[in-house]
ZAMARGU-4260 file (C-alpha; in steps of 0.2 Angstrom, whole numbers, plus 5000, padded with zeros to 4 digits):
<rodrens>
0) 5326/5421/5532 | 5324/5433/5517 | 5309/5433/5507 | 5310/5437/5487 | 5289/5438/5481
5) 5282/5435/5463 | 5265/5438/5457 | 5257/5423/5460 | 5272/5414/5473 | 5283/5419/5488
10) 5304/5410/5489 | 5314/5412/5504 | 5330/5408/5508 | 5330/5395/5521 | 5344/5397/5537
15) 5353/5380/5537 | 5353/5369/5552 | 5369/5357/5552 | 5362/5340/5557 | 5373/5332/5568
20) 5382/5317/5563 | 5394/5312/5580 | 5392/5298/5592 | 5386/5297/5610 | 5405/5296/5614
25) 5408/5312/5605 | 5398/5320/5614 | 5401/5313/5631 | 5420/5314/5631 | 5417/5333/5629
30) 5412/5334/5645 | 5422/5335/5662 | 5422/5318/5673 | 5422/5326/5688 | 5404/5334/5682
35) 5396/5315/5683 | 5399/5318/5703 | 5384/5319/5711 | 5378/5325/5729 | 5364/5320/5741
40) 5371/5334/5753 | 5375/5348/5739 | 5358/5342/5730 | 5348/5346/5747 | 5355/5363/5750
45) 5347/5368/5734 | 5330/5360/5741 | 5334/5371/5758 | 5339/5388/5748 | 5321/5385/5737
50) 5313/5382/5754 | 5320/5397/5764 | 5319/5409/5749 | 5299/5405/5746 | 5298/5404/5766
55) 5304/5423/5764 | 5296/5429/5751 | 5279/5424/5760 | 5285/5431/5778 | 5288/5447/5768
60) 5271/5448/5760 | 5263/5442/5775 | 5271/5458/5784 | 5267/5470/5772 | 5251/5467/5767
65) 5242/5477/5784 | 5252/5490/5782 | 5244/5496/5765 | 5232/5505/5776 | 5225/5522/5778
70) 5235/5524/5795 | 5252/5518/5787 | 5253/5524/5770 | 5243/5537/5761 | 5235/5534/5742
75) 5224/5547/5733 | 5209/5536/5733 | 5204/5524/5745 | 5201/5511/5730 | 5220/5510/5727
80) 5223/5501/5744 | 5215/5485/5737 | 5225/5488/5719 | 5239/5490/5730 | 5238/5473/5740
85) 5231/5464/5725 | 5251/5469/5715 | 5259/5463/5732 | 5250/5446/5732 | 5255/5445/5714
90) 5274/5447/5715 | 5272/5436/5728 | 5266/5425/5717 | 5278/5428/5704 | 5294/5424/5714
95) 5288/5411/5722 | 5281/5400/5706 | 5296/5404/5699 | 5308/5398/5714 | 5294/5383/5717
100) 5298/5380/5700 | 5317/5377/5705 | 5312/5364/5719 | 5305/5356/5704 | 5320/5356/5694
105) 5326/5346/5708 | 5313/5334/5711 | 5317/5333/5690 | 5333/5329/5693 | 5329/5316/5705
110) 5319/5306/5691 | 5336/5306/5682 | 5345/5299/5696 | 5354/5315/5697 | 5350/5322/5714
115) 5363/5306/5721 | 5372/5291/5720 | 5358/5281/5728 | 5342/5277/5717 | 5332/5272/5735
120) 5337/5292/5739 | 5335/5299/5722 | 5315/5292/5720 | 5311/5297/5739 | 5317/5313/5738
125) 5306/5315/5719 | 5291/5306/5727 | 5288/5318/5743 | 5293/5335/5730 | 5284/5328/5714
130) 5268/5324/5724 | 5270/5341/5733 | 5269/5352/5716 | 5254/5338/5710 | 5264/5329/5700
135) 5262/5310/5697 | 5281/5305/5701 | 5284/5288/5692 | 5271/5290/5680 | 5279/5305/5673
140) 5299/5297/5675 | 5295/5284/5668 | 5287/5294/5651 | 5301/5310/5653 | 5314/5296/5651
145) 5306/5288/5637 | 5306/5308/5629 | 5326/5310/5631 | 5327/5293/5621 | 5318/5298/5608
150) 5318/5316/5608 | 5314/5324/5591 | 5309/5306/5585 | 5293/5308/5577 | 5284/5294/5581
155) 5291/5288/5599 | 5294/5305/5606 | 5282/5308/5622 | 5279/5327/5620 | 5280/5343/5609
160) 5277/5330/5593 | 5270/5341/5579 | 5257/5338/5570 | 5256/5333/5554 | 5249/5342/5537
165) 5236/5327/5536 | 5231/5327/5556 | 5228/5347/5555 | 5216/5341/5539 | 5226/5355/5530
170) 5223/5354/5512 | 5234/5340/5503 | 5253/5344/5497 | 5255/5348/5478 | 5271/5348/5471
175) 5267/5358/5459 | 5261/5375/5470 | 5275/5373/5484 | 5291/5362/5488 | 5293/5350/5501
180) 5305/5358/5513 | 5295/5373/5512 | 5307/5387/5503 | 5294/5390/5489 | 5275/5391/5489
185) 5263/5398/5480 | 5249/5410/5485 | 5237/5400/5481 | 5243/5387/5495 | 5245/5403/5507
190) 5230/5407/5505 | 5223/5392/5510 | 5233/5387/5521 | 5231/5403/5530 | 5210/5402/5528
195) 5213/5384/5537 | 5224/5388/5552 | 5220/5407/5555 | 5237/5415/5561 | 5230/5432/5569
200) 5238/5440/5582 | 5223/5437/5594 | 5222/5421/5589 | 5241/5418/5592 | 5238/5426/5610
205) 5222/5416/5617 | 5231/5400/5607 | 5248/5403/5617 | 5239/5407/5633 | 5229/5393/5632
210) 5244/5382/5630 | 5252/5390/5645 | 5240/5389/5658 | 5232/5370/5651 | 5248/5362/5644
215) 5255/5351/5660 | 5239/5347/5668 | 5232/5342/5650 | 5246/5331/5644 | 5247/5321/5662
220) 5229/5318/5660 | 5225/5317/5642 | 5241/5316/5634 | 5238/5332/5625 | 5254/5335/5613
225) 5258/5318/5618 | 5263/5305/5605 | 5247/5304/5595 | 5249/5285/5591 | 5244/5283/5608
230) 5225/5279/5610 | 5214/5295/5615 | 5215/5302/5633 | 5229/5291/5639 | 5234/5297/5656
235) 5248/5295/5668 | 5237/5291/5681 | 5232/5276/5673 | 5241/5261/5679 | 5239/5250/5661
240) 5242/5265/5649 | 5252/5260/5635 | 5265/5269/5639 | 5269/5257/5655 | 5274/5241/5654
245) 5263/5229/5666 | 5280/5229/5679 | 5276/5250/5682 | 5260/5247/5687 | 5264/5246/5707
250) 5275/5262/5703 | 5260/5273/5695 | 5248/5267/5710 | 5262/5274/5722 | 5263/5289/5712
255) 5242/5290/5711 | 5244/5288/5731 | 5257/5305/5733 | 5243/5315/5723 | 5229/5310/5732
260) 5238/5314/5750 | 5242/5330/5740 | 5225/5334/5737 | 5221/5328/5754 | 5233/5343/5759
265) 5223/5356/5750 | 5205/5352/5756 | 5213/5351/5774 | 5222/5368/5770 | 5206/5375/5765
270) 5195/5369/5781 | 5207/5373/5791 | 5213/5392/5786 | 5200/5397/5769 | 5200/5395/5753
275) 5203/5411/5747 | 5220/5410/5759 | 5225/5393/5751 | 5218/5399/5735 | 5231/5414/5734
280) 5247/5407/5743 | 5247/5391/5736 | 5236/5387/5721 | 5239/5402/5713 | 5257/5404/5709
285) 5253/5385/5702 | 5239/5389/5688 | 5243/5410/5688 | 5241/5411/5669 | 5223/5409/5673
290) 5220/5424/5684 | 5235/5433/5682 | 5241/5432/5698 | 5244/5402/5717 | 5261/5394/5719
295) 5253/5379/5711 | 5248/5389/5697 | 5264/5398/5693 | 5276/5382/5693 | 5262/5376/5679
300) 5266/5390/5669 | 5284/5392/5670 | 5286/5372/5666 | 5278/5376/5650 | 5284/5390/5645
305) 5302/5383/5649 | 5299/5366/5640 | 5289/5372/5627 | 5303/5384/5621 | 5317/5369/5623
310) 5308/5357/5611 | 5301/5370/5599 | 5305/5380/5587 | 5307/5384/5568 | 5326/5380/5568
315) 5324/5364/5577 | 5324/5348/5567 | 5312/5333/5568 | 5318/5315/5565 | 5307/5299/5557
320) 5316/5282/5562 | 5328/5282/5546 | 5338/5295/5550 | 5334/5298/5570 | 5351/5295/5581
325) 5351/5297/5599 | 5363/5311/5597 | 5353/5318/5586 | 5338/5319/5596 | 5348/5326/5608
330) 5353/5340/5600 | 5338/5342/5594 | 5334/5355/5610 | 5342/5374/5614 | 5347/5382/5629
335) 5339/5398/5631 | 5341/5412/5644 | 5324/5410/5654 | 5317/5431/5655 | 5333/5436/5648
340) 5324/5445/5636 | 5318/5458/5650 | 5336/5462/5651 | 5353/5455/5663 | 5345/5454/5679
345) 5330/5445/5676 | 5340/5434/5666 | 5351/5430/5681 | 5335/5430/5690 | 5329/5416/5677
350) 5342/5404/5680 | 5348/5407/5697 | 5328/5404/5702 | 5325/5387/5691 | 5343/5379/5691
355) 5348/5384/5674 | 5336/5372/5669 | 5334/5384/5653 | 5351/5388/5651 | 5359/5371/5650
360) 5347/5361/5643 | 5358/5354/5628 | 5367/5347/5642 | 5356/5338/5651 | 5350/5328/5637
365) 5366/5323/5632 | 5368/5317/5649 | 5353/5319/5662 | 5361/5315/5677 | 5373/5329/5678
370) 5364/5338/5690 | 5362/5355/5689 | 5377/5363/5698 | 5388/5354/5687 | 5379/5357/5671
375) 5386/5374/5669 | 5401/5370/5664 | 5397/5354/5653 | 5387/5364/5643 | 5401/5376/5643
380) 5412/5362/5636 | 5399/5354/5624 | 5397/5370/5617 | 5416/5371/5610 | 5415/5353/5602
385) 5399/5358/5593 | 5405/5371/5587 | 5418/5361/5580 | 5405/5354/5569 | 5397/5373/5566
390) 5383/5367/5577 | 5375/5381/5589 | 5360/5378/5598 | 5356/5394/5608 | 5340/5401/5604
395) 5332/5417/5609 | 5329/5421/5625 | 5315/5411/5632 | 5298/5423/5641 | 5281/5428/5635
400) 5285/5437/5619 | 5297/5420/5612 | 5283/5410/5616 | 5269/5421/5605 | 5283/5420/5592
405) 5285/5401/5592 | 5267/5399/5593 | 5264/5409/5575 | 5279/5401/5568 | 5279/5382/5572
410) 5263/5375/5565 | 5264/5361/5555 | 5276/5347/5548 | 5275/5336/5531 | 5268/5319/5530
415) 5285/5316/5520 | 5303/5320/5523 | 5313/5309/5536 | 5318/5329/5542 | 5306/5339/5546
420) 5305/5358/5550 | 5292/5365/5555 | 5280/5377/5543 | 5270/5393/5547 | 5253/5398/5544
425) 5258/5403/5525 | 5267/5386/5522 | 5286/5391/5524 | 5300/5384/5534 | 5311/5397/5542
430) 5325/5381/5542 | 5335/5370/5529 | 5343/5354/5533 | 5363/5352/5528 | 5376/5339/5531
435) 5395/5341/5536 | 5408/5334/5525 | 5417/5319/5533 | 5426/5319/5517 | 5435/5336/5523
440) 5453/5335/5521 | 5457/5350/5534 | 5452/5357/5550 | 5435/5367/5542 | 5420/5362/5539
445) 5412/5359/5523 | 5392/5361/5523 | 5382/5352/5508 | 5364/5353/5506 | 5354/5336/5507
450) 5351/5337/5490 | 5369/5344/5483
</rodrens>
C-alpha cells in the first residue's frame, strides 16, 4: 500500500483482493476423495499424543521444580530461586495451553462431525473434551456451524463482524472529504477520525490484550463480537437465545450440565489439593494472558489469537446479502503459520501442537469435516486451483506482534458498499475489491476493477 500525501488530503494505492467467483463444486472437486475419510481410531491417537505430551510436560516440571534449591543448583542471590521456579511454571504453562489447545482442535473437529463416521461418537467424544476446556459443547456447535454458513456475511455471521461507521458513532461519511472504498481522504476526516478512535500504540496494546484474555469467555456469555442484531448479552448458556431454535434447547441444558460437572471438578480440585496448585496447573495455562503465566487460561488465549487472525484482517473482504456466496465466505479466511514469526521451529511447534488448525484453515471452511490429518494436503490442493483464479489467501504469520497489527489496522467498515474492507484509524483501506474476467478468451486471468 503506498501513500502519495497532499496538503490538505492523503491517496493510496489500494492492493486488490480478487473476489471469488466459483462454485461449491469448484471448490470441492479440488480436493482428494480419499481426504473426506475419517477415523475414530486415527482421531483418538491425537487425543492420546495431547494427553501424554501435557501428562509430560507436567511430570517434568513437577520433577524440576525441588530442585532449584540452594543444595542442587547455585544462583547469586537467594531471590532468584523463586524467579527461577516462577519461569519454570511458566513454560509449563506455555506448552501445555498450547498443546490443550490441540485437544481442543479435536473436540472442534468433533462439532463438525469430523473426528468419525458416527454422529453418536462424534458429539460424546466433543461433550466430555468441550466440557473439559469449559466450553458449552452444543451451544457453541450449533452457533460455530451457523459461522462457517455465513462466514464474512455481515449480517448473519456469529463472530468477528465489524462494526460499522455508525455503531462506532464515528462522524458521518461525506463524499466530498473521502471515497467510499477508502483510497482517498482528507485530513480533516483523519483528524477526526483519529480524535474519535485513538490509535496509540498503548492503546493498541491494552486494546489487543484485552481482546485476548476476554474475547472467548465474553462472546459465550455476552455475545461480545457476536452478530450485533442479536438482542444485548445473548448467551450460549441460554437455552431460548435467538440463536437456537426451541428443538436445541434439550441440547444447551446438556451442554449447561458438562460445565457445571466442570466446575464441579475445579472446586473439588481446590478442596482437595489448594488453590494455588489448581490455580497454576490448570486454570492458568486457560486465562494466562491475565497474569502472564493455568492451562485453562492458555487455551483461551491461543483460541483468540488463532481465530481472531483467521477472520480478520485488512485484506479480507466482508459480504452484505447481495453479493455474499457461500464460497465466498469461505474464502473469506487465511491460513497463517501459528508463531512462525518467531522463526522455523516455533512454526513447526505452532502447527504440530494445535493440528494446523492455523495453517489450513481455508480448508476447513471449504469443507469442515476433513479432519485435520487430512487437511494438509486439501489445502495443498485448494491452493493450486485458486491460484488458478490469482486468489492467495496466506496471511502473515499469526503471534502477538500480527495481532497488535491487525488490531491498529481493522477498525471499522462502511454503512454502504455490498464489499466491505476494513479502514484504519485515519480512514483508509489497505484492500480494493476486483473481479475476474469470465469473458477471458485464454488460460490468464484478466482483473477488472468493480467500477471499470
Amino acid at each position: 500500500m503506498s501513500t502519495k500525501s497532499s496538503s490538505a488530503r492523503t491517496t493510496i494505492e489500494q492492493q486488490p483482493f480478487v473476489i471469488p467467483d466459483l462454485t461449491v463444486k469448484d471448490l470441492l472437486s479440488a480436493i482428494p476423495a480419499h481426504c473426506h475419510k475419517r477415523s475414530a481410531f486415527r482421531s483418538s491417537l491425537y487425543i492420546l499424543m495431547d494427553v501424554v505430551i501435557i501428562g509430560g510436560f507436567y511430570k517434568l516440571t513437577r520433577f524440576l521444580d525441588p530442585l532449584i534449591a540452594p543444595e542442587y543448583v547455585e544462583l547469586p542471590h537467594a531471590y532468584l530461586y523463586p524467579v527461577a521456579r516462577f519461569a519454570l511454571w511458566a513454560l509449563y504453562t506455555f506448552f501445555v495451553g498450547l498443546f490443550a489447545t490441540g485437544l481442543w482442535v479435536i473436540a472442534h473437529e468433533c462439532g463438525h462431525q469430523a473426528f468419525s463416521e458416527s454422529k453418536t461418537v462424534n458429539n460424546a467424544v466433543g461433550w466430555i473434551l468441550h466440557s473439559a476446556l469449559g466450553v458449552p459443547y452444543h451451544a457453541w456447535r450449533i452457533t460455530h456451524a451457523k459461522h462457517h454458513a455465513s462466514t464474512g456475511h455481515m449480517t448473519q455471521d456469529q463472530v468477528f463482524v465489524p462494526k460499522t461507521r455508525s455503531e462506532l458513532g464515528l462522524p458521518a461519511f461525506d463524499p466530498s472529504k473521502e471515497d467510499l472504498a477508502g483510497s482517498s481522504v482528507s485530513e480533516e476526516v483523519q483528524r477526526e477520525l483519529w480524535e474519535a478512535l485513538g490509535d496509540s500504540p498503548i492503546g493498541a496494546i491494552y486494546g489487543s490484550l484485552r481482546y485476548l484474555v476476554g474475547g472467548w469467555p465474553a462472546y459465550l456469555l455476552w455475545n461480545a463480537s457476536g452478530q450485533s442484531r442479536y438482542p444485548k448479552d445473548t448467551s450460549h448458556f441460554t437455552p431460548s437465545a435467538v440463536m437456537f431454535r426451541p428443538d436445541q434447547r434439550g441440547q444447551i441444558i446438556i451442554s449447561n450440565v458438562g460445565i457445571m460437572l466442570w466446575m464441579a471438578g475445579i472446586i473439588m480440585a481446590i478442596s482437595q489439593w489448594g488453590f494455588f496448585e489448581v490455580f497454576r496447573v490448570y486454570l492458568i495455562p486457560y486465562l494466562w494472558p491475565w497474569l502472564i503465566t493455568s492451562h485453562l487460561a492458555r487455551v483461551n488465549h491461543w483460541l483468540v489469537l488463532i481465530t481472531f487472525l483467521q477472520h480478520t484482517d485488512p485484506i479480507l473482504p466482508h459480504y452484505r446479502a447481495s453479493e455474499f456466496t457461500f464460497p465466498r465466505g469461505a474464502l473469506s479466511t487465511l491460513d497463517r503459520s501459528l508463531l512462525g514469526d518467531l522463526g522455523s521451529f516455533m512454526g513447526w511447534l505452532g502447527a504440530f501442537a494445535t493440528h494446523g488448525i492455523s495453517e489450513t484453515h481455508v480448508a476447513h471452511h471449504v469443507c469442515s469435516k476433513i479432519p485435520h490429518y487430512h487437511a494438509w494436503e486439501a489445502s495443498d490442493a485448494l491452493r493450486k486451483r485458486l491460484a488458478q483464479n490469482g486468489i492467495k489467501l496466506e496471511g502473515r504469520p499469526g503471534g502477538w506482534a500480527e495481532v497488535y497489527r491487525v488490531f491498529k489496522e481493522c477498525k471499522f467498515v462502511e454503512d454502504e458498499g455490498d464489499i466491505v474492507f476494513y479502514k484504519n484509524a485515519h480512514g483508509l483501506a489497505a484492500t480494493k475489491p476486483v473481479f475476474t474476467d469470465n469473458t477471458a478468451s485464454d488460460s490468464g486471468i484478466e482483473i477488472m476493477d468493480k467500477d471499470a
